[in-house]
DSSP file (Angstrom, degrees, kcal/mol; ACC not computed):
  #  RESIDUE AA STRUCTURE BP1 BP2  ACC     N-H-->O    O-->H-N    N-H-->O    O-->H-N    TCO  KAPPA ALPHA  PHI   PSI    X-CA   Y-CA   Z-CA
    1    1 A X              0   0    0      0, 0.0    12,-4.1     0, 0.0    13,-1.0   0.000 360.0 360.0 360.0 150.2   99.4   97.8  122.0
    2    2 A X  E     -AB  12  85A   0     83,-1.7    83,-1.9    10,-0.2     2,-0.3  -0.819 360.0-129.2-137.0 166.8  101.4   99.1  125.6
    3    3 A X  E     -AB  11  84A   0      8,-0.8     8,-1.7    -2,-0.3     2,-0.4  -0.773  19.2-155.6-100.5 142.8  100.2  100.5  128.7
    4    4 A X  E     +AB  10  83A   0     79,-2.2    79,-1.9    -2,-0.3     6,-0.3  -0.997  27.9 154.8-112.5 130.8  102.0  103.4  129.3
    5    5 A X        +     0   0    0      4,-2.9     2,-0.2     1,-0.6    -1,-0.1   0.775  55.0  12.8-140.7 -64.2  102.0  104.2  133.3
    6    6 A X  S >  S-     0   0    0      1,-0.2     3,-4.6     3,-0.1    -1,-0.6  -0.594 108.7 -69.4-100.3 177.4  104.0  106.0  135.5
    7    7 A X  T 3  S+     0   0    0      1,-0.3    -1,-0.2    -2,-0.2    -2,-0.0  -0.202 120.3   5.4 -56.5 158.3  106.9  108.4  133.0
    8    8 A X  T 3  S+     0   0    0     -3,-0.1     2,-0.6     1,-0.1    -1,-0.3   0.327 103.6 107.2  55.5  12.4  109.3  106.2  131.2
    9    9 A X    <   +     0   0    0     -3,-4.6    -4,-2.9     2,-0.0     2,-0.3  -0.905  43.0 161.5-121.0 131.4  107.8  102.9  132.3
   10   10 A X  E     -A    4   0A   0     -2,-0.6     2,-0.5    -6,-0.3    -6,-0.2  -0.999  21.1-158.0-134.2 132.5  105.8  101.0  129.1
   11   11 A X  E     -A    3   0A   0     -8,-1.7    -8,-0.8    -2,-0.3     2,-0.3  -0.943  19.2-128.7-115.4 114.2  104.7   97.2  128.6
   12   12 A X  E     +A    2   0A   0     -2,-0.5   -10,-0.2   -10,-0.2     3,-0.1  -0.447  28.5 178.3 -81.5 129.3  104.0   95.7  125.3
   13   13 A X        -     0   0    0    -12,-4.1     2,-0.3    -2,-0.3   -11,-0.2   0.806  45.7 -37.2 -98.9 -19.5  100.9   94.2  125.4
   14   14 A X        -     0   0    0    -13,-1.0    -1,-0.3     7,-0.0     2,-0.2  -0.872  51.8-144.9-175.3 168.1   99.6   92.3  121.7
   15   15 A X        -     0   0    0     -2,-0.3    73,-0.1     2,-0.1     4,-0.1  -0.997  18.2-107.3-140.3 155.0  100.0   93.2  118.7
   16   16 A X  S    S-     0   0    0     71,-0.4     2,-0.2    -2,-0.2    72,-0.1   0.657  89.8 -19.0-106.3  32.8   98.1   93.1  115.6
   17   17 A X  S  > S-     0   0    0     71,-0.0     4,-1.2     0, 0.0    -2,-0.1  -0.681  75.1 -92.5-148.1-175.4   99.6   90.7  113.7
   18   18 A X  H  > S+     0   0    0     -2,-0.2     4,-1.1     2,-0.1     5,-0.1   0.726 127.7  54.3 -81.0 -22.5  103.4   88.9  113.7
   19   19 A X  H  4 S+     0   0    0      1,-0.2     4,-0.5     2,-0.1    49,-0.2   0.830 108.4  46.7 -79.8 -11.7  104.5   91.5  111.4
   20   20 A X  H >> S+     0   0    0      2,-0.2     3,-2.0     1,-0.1     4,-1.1   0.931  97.6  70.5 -85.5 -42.9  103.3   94.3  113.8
   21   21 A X  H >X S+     0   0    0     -4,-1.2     4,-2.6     1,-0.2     3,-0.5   0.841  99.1  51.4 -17.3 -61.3  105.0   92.7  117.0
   22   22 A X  H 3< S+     0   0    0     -4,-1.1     4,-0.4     1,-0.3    -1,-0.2   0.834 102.3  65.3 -37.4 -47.1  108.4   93.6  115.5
   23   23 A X  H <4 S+     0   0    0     -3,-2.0    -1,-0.3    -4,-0.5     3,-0.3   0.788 106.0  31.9 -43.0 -62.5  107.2   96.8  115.2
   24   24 A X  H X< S+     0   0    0     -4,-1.1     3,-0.8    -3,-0.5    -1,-0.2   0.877 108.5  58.1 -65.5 -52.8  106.7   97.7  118.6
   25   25 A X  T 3X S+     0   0    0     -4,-2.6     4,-1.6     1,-0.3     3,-0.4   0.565  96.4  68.7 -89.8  -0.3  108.9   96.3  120.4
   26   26 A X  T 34 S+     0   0    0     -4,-0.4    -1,-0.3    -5,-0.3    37,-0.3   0.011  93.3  60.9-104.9  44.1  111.7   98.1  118.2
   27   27 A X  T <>>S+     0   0    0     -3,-0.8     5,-0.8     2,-0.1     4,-0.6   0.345  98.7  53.7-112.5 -11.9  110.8  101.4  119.5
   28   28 A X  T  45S+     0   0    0     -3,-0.4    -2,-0.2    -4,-0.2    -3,-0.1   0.731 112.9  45.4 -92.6 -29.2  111.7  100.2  122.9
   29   29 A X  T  <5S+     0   0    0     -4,-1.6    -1,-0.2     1,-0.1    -3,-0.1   0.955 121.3  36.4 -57.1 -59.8  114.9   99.3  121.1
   30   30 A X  T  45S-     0   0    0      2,-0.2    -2,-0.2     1,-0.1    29,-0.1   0.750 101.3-133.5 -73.8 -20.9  115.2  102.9  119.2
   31   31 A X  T  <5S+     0   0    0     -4,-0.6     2,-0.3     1,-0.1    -3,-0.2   0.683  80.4  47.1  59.3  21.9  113.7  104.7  122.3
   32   32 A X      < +     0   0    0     -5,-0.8     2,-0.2    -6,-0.1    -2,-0.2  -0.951  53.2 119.3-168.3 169.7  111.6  106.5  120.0
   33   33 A X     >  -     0   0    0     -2,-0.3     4,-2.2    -3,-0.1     3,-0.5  -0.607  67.7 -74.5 146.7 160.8  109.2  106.1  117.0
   34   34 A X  T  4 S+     0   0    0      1,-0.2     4,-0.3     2,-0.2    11,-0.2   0.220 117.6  64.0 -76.9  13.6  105.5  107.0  116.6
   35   35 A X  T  > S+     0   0    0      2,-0.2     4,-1.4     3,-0.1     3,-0.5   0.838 116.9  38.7 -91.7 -60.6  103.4  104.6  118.4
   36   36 A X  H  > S+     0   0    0     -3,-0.5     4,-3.2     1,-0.3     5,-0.3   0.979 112.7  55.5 -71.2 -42.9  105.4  106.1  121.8
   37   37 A X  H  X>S+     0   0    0     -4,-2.2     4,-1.2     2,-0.2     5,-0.5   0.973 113.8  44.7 -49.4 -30.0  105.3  109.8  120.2
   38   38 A X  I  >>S+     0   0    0     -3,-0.5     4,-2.3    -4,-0.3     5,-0.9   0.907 114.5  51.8 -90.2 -81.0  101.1  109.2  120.0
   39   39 A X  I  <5S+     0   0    0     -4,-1.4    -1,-0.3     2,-0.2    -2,-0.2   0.355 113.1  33.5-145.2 -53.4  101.3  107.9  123.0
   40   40 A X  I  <5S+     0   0    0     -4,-3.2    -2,-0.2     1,-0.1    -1,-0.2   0.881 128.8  44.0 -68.3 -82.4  103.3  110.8  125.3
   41   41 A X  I  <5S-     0   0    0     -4,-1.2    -2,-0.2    -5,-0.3    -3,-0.2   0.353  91.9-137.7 -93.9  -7.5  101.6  113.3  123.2
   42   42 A X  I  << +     0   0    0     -4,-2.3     2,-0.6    -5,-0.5    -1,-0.2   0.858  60.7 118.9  97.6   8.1   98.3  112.6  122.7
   43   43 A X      < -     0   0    0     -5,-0.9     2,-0.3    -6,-0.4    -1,-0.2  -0.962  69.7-113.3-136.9 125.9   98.0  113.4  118.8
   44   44 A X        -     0   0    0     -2,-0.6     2,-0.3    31,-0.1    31,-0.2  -0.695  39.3-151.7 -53.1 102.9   97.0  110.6  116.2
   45   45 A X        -     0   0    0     29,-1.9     2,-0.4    -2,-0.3    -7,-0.0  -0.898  23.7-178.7-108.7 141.1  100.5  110.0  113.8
   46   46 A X        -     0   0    0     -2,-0.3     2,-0.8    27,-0.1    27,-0.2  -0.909  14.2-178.9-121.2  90.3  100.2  108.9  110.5
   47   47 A X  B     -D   72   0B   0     25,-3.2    25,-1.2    -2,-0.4     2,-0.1  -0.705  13.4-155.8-106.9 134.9  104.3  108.7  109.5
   48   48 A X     >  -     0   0    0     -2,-0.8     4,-1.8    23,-0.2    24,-0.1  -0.327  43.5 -94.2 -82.0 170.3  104.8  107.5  105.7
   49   49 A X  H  > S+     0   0    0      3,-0.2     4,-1.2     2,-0.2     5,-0.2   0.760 129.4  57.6 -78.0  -6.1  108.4  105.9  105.4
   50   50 A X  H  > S+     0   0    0      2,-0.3     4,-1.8     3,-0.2     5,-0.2   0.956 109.8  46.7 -83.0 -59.2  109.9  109.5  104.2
   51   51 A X  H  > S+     0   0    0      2,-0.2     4,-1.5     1,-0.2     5,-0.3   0.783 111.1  51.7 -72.1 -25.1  108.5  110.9  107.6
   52   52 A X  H  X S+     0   0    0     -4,-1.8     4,-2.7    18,-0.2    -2,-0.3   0.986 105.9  50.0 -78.9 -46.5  109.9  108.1  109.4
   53   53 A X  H  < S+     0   0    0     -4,-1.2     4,-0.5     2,-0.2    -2,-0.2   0.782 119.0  42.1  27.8 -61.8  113.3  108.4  108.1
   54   54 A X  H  < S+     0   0    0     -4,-1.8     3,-0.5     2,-0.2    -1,-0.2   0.986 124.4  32.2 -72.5 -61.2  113.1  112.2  109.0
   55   55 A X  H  < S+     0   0    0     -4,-1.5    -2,-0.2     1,-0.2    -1,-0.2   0.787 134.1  16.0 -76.4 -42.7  111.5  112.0  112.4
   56   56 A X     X  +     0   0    0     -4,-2.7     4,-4.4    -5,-0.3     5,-0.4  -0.506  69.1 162.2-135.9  72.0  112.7  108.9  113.7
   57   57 A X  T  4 S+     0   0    0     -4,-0.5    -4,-0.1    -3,-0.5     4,-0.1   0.420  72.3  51.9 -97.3  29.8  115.5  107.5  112.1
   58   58 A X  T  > S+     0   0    0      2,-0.1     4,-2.0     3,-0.1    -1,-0.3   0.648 117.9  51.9 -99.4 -25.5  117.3  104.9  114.0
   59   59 A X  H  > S+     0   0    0      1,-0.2     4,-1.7     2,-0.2    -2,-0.2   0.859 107.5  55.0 -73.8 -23.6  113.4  103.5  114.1
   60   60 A X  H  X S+     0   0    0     -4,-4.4     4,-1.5    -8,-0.2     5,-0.3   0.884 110.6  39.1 -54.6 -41.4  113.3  103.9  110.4
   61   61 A X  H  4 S+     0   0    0     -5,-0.4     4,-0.4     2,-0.2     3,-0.3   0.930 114.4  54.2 -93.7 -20.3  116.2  101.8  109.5
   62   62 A X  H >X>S+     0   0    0     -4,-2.0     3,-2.7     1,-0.2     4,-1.5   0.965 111.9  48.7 -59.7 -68.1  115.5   99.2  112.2
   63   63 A X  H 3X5S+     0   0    0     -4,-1.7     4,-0.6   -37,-0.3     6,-0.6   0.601 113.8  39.6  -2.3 -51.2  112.2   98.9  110.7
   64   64 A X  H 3<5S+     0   0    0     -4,-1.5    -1,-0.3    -3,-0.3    -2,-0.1   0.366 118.4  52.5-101.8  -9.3  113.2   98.5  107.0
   65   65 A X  H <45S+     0   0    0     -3,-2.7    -2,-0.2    -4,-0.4    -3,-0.1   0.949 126.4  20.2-101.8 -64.8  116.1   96.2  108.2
   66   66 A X  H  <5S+     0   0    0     -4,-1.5    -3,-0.2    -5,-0.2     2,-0.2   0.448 124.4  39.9 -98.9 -12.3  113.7   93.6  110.5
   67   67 A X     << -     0   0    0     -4,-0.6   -47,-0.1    -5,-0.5   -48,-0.0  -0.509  66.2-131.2-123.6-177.9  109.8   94.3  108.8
   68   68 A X        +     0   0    0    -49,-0.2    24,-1.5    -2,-0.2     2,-0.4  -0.039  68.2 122.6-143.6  49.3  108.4   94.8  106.0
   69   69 A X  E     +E   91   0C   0     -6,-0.6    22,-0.2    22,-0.2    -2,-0.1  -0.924  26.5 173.6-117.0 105.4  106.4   97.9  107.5
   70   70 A X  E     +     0   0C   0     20,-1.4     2,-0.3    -2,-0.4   -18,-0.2   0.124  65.2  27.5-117.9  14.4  107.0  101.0  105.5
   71   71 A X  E     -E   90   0C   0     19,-1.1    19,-1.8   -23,-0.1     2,-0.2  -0.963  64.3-144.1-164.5 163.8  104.3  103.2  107.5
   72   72 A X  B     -D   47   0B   0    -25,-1.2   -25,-3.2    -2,-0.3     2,-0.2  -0.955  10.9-159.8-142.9 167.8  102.6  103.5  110.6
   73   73 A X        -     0   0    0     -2,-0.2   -26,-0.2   -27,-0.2     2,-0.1   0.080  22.4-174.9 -75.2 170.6   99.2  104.5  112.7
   74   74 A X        +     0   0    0     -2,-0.2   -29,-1.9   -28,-0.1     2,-0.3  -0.139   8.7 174.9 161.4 119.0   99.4  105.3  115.9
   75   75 A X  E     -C   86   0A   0     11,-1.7    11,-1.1   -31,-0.2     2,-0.5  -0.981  14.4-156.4 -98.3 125.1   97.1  105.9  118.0
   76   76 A X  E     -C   85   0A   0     -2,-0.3     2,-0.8   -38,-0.2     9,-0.2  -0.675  12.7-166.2-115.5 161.7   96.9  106.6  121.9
   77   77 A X  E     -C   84   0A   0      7,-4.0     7,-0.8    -2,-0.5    -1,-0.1  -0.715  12.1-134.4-142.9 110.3   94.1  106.0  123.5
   78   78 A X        +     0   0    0     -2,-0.8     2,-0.3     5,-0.2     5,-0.1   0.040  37.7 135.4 -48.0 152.7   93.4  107.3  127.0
   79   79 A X        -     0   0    0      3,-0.0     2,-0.4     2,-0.0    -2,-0.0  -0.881  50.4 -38.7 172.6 154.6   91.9  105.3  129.9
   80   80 A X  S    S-     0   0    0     -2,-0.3     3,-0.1     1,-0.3    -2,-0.0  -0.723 110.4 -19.5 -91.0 137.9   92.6  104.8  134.0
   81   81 A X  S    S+     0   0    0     -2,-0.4     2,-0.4   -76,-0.1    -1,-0.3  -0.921 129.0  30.9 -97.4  22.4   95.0  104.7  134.8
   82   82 A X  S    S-     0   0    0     -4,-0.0     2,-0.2   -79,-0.0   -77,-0.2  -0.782  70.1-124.3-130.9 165.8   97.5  104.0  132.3
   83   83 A X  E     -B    4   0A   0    -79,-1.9   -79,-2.2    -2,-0.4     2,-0.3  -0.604  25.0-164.5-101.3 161.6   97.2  105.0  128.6
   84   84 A X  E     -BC   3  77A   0     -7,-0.8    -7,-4.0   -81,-0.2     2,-0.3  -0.975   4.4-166.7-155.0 155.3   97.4  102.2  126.0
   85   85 A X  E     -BC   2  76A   0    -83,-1.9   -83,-1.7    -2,-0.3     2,-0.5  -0.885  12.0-131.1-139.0 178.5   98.0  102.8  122.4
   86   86 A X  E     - C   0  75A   0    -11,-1.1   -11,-1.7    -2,-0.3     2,-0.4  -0.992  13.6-165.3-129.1 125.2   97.8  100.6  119.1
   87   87 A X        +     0   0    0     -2,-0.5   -71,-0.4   -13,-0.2   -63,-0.1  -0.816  15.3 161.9-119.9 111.4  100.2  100.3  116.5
   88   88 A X        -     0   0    0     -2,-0.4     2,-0.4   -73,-0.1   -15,-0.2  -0.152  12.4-170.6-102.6-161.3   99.5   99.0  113.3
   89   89 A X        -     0   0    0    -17,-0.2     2,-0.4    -2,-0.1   -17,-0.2  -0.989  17.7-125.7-168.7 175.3  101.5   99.4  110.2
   90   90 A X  E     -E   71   0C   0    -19,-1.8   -20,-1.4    -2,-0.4   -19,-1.1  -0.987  21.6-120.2-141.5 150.8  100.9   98.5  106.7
   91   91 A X  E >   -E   69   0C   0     -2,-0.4     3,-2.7   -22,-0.2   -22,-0.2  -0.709  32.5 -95.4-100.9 157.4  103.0   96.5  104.4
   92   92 A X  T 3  S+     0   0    0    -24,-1.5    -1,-0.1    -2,-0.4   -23,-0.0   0.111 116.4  14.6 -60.8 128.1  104.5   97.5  101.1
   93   93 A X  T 3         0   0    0     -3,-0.0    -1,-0.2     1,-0.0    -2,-0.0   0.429 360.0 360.0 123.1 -15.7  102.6   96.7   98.3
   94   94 A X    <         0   0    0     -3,-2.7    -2,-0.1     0, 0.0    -1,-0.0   0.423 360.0 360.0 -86.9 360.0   99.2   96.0  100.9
């Protein structure tokens, strides 16, 4: 979970597990990946690893390289005055 609050400025807040932690915070590494796309845009992503690969793929191969998270959730979820989202992920095999 982040608050997102004024443009470009986001703070990771929990996560929901240790394997999701990674997760997060390597979008702030990639500067993209879906937690932060649900997050600007408003829109629920459900990315498979073939649509992460496509859609975000310097977050894909950090991902596959540091997790063991081959999809994600994302949700954002509005509120004042910042937005906060969740990202979970699932692992293979789960």
């Amino acid at each position: 979970m982040s608050i997102h609050g004024e443009p470009g400025l986001r703070t990771p807040l929990a996560a929901s597990s240790q394997v999701a932690a990674p997760a997060e915070r390597l979008q702030f590494t990639a500067s993209s990946g879906p937690c932060r796309f649900a997050a600007e845009s408003g829109f629920p992503v459900f990315a498979t690893e073939d649509v992460l690969a496509r859609r975000w793929p310097v977050f894909h191969d950090l991902l596959l390289t540091h997790t063991p998270l081959r999809s994600v959730l994302a949700l954002s979820l509005p509120g004042r005055p910042t937005t906060g989202h969740r990202c979970g992920g699932s692992e293979t095999g789960a």
